[in-house]
Backbone as CSV, one residue per row, in Angstrom:
resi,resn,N_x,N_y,N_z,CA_x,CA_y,CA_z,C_x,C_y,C_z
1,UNK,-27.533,-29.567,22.708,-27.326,-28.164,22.960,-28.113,-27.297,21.976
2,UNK,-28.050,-27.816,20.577,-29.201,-26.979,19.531,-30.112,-26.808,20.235
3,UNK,-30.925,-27.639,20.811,-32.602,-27.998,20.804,-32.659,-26.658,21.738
4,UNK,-31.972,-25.665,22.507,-32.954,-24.714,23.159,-32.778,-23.409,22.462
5,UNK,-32.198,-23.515,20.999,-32.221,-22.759,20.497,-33.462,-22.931,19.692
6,UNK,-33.819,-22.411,18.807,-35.360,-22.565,18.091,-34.569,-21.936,16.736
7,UNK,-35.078,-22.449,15.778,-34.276,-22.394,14.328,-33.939,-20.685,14.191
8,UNK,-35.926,-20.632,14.035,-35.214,-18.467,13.996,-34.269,-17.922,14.929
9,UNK,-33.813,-18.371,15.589,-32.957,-17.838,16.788,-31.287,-18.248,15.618
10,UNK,-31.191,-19.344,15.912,-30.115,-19.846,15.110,-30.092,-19.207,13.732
11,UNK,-31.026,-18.886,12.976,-30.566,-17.909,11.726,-30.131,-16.598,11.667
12,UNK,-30.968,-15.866,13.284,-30.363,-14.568,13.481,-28.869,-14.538,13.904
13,UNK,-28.568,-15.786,14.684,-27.324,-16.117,15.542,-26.051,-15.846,13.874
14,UNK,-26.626,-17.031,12.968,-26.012,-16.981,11.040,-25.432,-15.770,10.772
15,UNK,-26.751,-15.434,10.833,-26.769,-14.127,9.852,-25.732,-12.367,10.914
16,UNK,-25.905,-12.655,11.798,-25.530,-11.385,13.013,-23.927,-12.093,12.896
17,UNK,-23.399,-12.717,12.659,-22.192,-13.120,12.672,-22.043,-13.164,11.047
18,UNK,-22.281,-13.637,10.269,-21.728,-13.221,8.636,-22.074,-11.947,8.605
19,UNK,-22.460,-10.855,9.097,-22.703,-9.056,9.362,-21.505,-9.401,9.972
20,UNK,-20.908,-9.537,10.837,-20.110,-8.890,11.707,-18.918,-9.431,11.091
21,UNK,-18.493,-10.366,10.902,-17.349,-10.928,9.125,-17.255,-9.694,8.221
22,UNK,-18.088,-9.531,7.643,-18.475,-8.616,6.378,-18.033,-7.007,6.646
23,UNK,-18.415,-6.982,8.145,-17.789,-5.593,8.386,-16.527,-5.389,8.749
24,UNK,-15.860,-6.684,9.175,-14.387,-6.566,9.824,-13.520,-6.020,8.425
25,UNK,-14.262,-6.978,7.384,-13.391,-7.011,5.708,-13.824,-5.708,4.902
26,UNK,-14.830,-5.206,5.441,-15.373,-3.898,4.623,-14.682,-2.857,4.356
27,UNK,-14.834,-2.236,3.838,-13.717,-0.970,3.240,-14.112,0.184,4.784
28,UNK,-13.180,0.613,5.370,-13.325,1.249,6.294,-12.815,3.007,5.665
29,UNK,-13.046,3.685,6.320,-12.467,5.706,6.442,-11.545,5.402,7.075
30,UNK,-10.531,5.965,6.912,-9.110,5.897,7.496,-8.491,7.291,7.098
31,UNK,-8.402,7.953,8.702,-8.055,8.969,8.497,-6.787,9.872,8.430
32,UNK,-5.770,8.929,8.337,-4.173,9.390,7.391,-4.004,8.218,6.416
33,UNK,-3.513,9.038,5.144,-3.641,8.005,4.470,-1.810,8.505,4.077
34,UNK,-1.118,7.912,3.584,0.787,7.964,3.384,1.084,7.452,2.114
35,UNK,1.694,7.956,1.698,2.273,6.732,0.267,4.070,6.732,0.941
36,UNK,4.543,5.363,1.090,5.796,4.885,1.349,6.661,4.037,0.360
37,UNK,7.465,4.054,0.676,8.193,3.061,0.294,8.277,1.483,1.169
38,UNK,7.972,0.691,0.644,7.657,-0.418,1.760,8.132,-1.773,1.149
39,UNK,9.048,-2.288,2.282,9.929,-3.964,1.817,9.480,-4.599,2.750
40,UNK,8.821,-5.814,2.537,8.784,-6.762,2.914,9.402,-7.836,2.704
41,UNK,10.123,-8.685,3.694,10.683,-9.980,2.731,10.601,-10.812,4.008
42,UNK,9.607,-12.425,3.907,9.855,-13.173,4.780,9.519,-14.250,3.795
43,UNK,9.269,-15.930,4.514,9.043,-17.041,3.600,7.840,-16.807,2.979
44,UNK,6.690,-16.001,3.372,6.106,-15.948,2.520,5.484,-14.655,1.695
45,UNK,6.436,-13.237,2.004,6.164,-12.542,1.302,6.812,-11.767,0.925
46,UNK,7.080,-11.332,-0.392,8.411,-10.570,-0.886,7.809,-9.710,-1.596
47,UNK,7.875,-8.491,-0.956,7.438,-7.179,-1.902,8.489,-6.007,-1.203
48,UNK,8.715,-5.113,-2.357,9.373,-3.624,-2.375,8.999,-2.591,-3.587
49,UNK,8.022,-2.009,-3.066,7.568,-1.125,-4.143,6.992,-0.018,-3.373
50,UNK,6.225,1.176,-3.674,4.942,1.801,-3.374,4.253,1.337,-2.583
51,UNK,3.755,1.472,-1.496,2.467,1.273,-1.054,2.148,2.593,-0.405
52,UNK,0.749,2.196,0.016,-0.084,3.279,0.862,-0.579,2.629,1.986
53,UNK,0.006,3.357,3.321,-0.845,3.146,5.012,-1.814,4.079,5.169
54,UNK,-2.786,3.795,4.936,-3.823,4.481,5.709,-4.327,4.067,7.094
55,UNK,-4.332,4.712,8.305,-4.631,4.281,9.577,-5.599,5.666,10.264
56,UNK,-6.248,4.619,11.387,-7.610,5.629,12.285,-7.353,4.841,13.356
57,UNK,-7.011,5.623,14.337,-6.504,4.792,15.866,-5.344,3.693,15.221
58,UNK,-6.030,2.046,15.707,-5.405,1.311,15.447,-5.393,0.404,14.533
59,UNK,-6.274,0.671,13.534,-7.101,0.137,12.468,-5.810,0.636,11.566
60,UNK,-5.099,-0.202,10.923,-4.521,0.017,9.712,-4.191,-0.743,8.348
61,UNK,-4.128,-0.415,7.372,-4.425,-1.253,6.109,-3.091,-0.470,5.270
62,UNK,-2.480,-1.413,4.557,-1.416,-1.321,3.734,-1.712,-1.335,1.784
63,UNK,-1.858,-0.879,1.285,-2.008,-1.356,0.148,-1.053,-1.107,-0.807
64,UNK,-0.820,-2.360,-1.233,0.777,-2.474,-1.982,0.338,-2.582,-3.240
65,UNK,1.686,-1.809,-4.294,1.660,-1.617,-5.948,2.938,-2.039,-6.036
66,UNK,2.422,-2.671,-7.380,3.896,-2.816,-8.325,3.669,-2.022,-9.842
67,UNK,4.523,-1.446,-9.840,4.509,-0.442,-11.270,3.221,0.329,-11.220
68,UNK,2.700,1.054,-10.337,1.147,1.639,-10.254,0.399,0.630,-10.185
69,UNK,0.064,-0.342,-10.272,-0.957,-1.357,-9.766,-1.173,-1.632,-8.689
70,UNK,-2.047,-2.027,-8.029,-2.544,-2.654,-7.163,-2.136,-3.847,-7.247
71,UNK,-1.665,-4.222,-6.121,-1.612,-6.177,-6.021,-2.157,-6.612,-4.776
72,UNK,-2.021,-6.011,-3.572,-2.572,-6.292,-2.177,-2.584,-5.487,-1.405
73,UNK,-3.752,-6.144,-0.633,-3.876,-4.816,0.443,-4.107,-5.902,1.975
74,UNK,-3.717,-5.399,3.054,-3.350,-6.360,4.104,-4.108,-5.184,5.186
75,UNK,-5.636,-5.321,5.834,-6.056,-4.741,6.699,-6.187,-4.907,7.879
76,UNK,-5.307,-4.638,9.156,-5.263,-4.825,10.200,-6.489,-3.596,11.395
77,UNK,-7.118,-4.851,12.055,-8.190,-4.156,13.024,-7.578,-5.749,14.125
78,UNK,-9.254,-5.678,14.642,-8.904,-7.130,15.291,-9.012,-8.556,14.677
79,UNK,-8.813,-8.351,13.412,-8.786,-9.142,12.438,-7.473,-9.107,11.660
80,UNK,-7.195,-9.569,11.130,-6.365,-9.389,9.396,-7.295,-9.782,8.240
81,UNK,-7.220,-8.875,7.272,-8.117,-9.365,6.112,-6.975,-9.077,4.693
82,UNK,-6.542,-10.246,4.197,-5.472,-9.957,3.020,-6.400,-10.338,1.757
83,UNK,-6.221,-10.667,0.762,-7.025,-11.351,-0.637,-7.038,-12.264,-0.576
84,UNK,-6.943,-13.216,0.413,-7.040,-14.466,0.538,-8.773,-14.736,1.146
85,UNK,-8.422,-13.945,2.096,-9.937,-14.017,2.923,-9.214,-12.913,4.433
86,UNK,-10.303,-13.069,5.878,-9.765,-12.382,7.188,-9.520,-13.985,7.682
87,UNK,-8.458,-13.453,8.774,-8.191,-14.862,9.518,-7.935,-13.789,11.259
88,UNK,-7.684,-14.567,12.251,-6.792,-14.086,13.318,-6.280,-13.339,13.100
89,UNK,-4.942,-12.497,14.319,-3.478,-11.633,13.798,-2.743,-13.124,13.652
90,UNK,-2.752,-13.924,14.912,-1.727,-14.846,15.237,-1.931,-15.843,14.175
91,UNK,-2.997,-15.754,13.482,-2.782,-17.280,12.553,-2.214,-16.425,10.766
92,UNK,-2.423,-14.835,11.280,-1.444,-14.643,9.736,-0.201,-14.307,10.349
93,UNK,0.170,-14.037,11.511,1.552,-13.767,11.736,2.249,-15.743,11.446
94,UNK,1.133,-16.843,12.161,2.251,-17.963,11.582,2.042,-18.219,10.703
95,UNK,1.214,-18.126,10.033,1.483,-18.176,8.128,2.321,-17.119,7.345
96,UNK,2.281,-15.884,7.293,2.966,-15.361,6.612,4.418,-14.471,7.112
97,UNK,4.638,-13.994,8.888,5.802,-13.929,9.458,5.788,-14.982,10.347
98,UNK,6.094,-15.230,11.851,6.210,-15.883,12.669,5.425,-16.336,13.507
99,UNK,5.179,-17.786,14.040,3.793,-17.836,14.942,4.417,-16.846,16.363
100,UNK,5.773,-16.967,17.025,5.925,-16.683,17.824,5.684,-14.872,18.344
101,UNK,5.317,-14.437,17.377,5.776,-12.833,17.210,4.223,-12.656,18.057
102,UNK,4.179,-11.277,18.721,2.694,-11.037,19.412,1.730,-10.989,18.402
103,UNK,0.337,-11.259,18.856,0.059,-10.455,17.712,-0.481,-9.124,17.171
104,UNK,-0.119,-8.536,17.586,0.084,-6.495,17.418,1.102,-6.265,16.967
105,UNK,2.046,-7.109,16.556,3.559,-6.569,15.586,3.270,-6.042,14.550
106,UNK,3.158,-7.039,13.539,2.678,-5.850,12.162,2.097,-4.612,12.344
107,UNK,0.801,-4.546,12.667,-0.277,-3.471,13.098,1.191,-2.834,13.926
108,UNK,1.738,-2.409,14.469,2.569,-1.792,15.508,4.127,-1.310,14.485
109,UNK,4.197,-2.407,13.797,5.593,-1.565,12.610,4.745,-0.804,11.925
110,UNK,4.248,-0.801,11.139,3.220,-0.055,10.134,3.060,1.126,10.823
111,UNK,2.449,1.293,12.065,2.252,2.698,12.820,3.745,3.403,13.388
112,UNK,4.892,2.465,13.526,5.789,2.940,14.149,5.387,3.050,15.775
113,UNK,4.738,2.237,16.329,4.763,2.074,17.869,5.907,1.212,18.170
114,UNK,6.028,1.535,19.650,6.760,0.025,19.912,5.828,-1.269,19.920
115,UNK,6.704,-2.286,19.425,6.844,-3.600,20.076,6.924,-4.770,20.994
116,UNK,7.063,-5.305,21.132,6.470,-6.190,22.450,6.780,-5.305,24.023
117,UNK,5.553,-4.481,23.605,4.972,-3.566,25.169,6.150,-2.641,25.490
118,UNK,7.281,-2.350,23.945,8.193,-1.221,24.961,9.516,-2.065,25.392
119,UNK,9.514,-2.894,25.151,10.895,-3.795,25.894,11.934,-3.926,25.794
120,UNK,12.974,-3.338,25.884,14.673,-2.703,25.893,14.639,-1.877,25.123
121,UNK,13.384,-0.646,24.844,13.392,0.398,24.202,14.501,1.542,24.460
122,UNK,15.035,2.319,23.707,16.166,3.118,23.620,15.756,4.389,23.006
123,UNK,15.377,5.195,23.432,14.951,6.528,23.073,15.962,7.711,22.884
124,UNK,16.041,8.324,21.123,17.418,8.774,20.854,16.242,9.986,20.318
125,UNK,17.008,11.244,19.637,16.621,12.551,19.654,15.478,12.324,18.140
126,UNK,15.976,11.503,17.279,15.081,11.171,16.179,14.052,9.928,16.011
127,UNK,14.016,9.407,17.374,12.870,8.211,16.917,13.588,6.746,18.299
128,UNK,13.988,6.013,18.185,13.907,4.838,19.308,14.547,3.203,18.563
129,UNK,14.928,2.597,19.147,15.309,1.176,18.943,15.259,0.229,19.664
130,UNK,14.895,-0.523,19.794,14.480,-1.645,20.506,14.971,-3.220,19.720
131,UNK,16.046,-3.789,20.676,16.633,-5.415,20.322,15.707,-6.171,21.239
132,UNK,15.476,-6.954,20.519,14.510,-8.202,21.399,15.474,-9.799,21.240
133,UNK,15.592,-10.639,21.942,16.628,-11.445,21.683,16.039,-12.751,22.736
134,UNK,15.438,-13.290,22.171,15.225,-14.688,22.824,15.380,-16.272,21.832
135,UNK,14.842,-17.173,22.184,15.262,-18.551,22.056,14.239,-18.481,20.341
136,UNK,13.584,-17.695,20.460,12.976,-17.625,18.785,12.544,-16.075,18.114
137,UNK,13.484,-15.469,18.536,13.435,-14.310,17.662,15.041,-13.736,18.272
138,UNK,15.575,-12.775,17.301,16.914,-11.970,17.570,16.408,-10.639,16.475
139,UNK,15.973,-9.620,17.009,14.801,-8.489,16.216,15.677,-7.146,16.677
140,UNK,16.290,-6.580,15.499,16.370,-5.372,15.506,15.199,-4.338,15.252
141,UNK,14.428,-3.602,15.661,13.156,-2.517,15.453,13.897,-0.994,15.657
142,UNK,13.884,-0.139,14.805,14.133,0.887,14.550,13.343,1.995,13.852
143,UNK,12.771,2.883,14.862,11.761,3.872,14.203,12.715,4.988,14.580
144,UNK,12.555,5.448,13.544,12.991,7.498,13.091,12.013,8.489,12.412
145,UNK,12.228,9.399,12.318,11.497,9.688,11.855,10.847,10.401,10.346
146,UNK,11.913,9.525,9.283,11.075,9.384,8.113,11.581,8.006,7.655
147,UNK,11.965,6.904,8.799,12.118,5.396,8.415,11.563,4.658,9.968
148,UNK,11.427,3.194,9.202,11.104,2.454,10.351,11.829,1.477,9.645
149,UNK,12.671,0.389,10.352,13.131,-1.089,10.269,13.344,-1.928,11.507
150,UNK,12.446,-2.990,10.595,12.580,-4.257,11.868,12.875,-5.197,10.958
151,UNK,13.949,-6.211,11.646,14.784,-6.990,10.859,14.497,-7.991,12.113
152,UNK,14.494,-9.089,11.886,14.526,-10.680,12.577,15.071,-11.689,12.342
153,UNK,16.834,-11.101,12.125,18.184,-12.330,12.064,17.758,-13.511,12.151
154,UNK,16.744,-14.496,12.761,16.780,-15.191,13.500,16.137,-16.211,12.240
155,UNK,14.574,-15.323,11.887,13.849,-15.879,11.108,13.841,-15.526,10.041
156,UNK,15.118,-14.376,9.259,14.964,-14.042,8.254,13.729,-13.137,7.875
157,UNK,13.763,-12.199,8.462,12.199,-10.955,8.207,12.805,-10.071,7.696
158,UNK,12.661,-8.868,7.141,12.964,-7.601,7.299,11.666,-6.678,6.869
159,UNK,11.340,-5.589,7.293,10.119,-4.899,7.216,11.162,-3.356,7.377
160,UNK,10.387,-2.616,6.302,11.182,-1.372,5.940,10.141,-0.839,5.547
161,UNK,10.589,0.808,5.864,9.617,1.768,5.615,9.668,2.988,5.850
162,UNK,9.795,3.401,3.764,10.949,4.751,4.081,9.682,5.763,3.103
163,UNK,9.539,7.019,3.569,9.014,8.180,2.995,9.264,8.585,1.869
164,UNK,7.976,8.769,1.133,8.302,8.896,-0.035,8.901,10.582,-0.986
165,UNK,8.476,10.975,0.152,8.920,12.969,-0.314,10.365,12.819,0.536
């Protein structure tokens, strides 16, 4: 299958794809930027401190502090890019929350959208709730409007996110 490629072809093929890597992870303009209060707690990540969402459409990036520092920043496009390196959504949702979860959840709490497409959504005068309840998730999601919580009894998640003024 190489052979009808011709080498220079195959280096542009290299190189046009480590460009297109490089830009997924690149520092993007993001045009609201928030400082929150933000908890995370699943098996593999436990933070409650400061952070900042900055988002443009659907492009959004989290960057979390402890005591004014910087410790991580988690950028969601059609990628995820954390300090580890970019991977999939679905291969950091099963590494660091659930494989089963879509993968537009995170990206979708962070903005306060709904969740899997809207599904037993409940629309109240300050914001919406939505229970999701199957054979691998039992998910409370709750957006208002100066909190968001989604909790996942099931798998032990909780994701919080409260305003900082």
């Amino acid at each position: 299958m190489w052979k009808i490629f011709s080498q220079i072809d195959l280096i542009k093929f290299f190189f046009l794809s480590f460009i297109l890597l490089l830009n997924a992870c690149s520092l993007k303009h993001y045009k609201h930027s928030d400082s929150k209060i933000l908890t995370i707690k699943s098996p593999q990540l436990k933070f409650s401190d400061l952070a900042f969402i900055r988002h443009s459409g659907d492009s959004v990036e989290a960057e979390l502090f402890i005591a004014g520092k910087p410790i991580k920043k988690i950028a969601i496009n059609y990628i995820v890019c954390v300090d580890e390196g970019c991977m999939s959504r679905s291969k950091f949702n099963a590494h660091f929350l659930n494989e089963a979860y879509p993968d537009t959840l995170l990206q979708n709490v962070l903005l306060g959208k709904p969740i899997y497409d809207g599904k037993n959504r409940v629309k109240y005068k300050d914001g919406y709730e939505q229970h999701i309840k199957s054979k691998d998730v039992d998910i409370l999601y709750r957006v208002k409007v100066r909190s968001i919580k989604f909790k996942d009894r099931k798998n032990r998640i909780l994701i919080k996110i409260k305003e900082t003024k």
